[in-house]
C-alpha positions as protocol buffer text, in pm:
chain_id: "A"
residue {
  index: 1
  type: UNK
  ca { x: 0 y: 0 z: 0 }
}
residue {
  index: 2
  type: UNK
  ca { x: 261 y: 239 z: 72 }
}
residue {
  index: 3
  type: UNK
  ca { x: 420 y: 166 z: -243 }
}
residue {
  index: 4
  type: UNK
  ca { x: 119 y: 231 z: -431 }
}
residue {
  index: 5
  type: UNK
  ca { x: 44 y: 569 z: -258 }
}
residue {
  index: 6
  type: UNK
  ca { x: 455 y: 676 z: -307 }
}
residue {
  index: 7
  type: UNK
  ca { x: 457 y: 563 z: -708 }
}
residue {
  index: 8
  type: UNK
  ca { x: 64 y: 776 z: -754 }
}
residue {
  index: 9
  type: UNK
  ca { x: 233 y: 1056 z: -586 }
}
residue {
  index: 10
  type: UNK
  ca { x: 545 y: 1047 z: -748 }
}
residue {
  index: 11
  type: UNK
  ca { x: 366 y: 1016 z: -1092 }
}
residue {
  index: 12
  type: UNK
  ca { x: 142 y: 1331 z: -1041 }
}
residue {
  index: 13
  type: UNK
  ca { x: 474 y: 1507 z: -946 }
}
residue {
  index: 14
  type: UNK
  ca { x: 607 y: 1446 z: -1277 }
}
residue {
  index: 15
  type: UNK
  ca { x: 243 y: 1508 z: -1467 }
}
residue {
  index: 16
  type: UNK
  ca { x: 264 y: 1850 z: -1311 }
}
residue {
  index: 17
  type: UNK
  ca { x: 642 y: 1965 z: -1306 }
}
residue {
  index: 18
  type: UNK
  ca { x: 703 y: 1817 z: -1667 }
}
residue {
  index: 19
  type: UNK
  ca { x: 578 y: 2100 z: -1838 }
}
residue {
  index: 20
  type: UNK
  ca { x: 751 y: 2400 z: -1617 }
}
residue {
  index: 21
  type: UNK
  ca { x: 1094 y: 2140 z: -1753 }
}
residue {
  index: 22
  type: UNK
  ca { x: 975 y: 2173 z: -2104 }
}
residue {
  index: 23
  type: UNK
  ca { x: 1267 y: 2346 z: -2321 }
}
residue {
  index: 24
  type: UNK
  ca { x: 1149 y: 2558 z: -2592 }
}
residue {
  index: 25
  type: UNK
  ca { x: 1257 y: 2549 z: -2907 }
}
residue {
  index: 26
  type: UNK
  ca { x: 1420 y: 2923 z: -2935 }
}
residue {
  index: 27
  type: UNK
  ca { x: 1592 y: 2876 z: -3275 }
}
residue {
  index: 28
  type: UNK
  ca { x: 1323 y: 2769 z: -3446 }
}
residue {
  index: 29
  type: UNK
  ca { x: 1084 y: 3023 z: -3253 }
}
residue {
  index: 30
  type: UNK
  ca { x: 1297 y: 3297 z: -3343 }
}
residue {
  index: 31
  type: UNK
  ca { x: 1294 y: 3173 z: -3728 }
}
residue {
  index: 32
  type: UNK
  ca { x: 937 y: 3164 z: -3746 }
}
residue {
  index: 33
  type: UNK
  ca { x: 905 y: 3502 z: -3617 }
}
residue {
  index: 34
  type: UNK
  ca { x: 1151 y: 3673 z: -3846 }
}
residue {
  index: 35
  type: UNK
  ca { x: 956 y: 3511 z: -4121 }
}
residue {
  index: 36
  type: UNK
  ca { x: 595 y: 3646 z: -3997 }
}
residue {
  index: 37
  type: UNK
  ca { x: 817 y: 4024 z: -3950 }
}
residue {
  index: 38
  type: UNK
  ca { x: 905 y: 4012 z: -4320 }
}
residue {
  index: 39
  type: UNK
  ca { x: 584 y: 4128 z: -4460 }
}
residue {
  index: 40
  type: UNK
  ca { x: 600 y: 4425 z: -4276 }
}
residue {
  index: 41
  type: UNK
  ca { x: 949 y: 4535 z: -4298 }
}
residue {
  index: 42
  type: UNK
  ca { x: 907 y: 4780 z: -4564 }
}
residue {
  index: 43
  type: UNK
  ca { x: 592 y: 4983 z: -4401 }
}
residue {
  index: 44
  type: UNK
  ca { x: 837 y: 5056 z: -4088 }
}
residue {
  index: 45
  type: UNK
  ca { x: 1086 y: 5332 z: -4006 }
}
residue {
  index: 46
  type: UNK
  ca { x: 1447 y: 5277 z: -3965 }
}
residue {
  index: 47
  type: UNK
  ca { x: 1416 y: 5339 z: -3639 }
}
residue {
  index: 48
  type: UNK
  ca { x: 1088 y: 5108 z: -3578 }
}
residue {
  index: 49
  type: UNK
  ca { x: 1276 y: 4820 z: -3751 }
}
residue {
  index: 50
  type: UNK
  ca { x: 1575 y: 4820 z: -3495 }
}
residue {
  index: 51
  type: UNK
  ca { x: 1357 y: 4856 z: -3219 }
}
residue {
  index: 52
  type: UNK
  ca { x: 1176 y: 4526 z: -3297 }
}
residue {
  index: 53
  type: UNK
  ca { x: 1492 y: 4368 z: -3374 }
}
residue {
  index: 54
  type: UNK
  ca { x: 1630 y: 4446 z: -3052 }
}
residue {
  index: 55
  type: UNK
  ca { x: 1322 y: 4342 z: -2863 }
}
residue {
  index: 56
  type: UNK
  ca { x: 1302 y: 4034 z: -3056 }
}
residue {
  index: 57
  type: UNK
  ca { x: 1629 y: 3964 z: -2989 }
}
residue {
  index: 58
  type: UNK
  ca { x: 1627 y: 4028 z: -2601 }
}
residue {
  index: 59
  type: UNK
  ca { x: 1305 y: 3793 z: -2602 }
}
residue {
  index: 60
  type: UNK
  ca { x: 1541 y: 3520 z: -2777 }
}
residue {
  index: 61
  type: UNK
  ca { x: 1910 y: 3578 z: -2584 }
}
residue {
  index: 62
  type: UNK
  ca { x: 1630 y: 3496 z: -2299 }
}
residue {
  index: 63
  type: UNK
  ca { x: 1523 y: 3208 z: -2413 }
}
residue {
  index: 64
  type: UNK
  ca { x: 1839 y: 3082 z: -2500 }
}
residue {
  index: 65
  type: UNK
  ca { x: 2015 y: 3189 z: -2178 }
}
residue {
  index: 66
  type: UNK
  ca { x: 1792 y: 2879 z: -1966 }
}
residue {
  index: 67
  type: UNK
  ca { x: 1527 y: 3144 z: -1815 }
}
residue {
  index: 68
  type: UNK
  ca { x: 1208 y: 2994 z: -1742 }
}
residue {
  index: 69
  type: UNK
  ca { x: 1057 y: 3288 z: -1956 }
}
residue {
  index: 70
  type: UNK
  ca { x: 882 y: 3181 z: -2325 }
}
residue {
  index: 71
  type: UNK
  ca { x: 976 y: 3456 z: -2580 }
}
residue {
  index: 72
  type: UNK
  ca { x: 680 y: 3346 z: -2783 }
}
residue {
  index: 73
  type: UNK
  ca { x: 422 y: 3646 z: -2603 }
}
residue {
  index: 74
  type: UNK
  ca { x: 669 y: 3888 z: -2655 }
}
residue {
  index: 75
  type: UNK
  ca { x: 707 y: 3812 z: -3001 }
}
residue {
  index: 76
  type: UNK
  ca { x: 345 y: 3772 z: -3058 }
}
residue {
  index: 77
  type: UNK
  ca { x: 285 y: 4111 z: -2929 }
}
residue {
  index: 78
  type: UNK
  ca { x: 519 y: 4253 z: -3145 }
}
residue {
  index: 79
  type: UNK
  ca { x: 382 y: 4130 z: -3480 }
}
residue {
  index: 80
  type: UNK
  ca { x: 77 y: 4259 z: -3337 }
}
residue {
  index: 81
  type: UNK
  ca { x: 202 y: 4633 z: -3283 }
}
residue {
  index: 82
  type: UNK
  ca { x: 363 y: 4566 z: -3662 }
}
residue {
  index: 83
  type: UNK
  ca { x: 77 y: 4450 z: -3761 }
}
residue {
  index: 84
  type: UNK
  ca { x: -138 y: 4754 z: -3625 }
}
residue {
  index: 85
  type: UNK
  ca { x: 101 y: 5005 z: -3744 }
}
residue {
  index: 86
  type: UNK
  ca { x: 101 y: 4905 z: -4124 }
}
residue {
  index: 87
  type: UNK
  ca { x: -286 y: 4965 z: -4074 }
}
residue {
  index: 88
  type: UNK
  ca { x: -273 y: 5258 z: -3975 }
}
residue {
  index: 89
  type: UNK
  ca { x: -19 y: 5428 z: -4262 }
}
């Protein structure tokens, strides 16, 4: 019996830390995001182009430095603000 009750706990342990442990795939996250940027590369300032970069980039050095922190919302929100910007011009 004890065994039983040590192996249930030790399995919903593992159900529920196994996805804090997940590593995300940065390269490939940061590849896809360059390629959704693209379209909107030419409707941008200089200026508004390095910022991104340098956001996006932040959000991937992150990523790639072991944080727990996913780069993907930041990157979302900045096709988003792309994305809202070409609108608007």
């Amino acid at each position: 019996m004890k065994t039983l009750t040590i192996a249930v706990l030790a399995g919903a342990i593992a159900a529920v830390t196994s996805p804090a442990f997940a590593k995300t795939d940065c390269d490939a996250g940061f590849k896809n995001h360059l390629s959704k940027m693209t379209i909107y590369v030419d409707k941008m300032s200089g200026y508004e182009l390095a910022d991104v970069v340098r956001k996006s980039l932040d959000a991937y050095n992150s990523c790639k430095s072991g944080d727990s922190f996913s780069p993907h919302g930041v990157w979302d929100q900045i096709i988003a603000d792309m994305e809202s910007k070409a609108r608007n011009r």
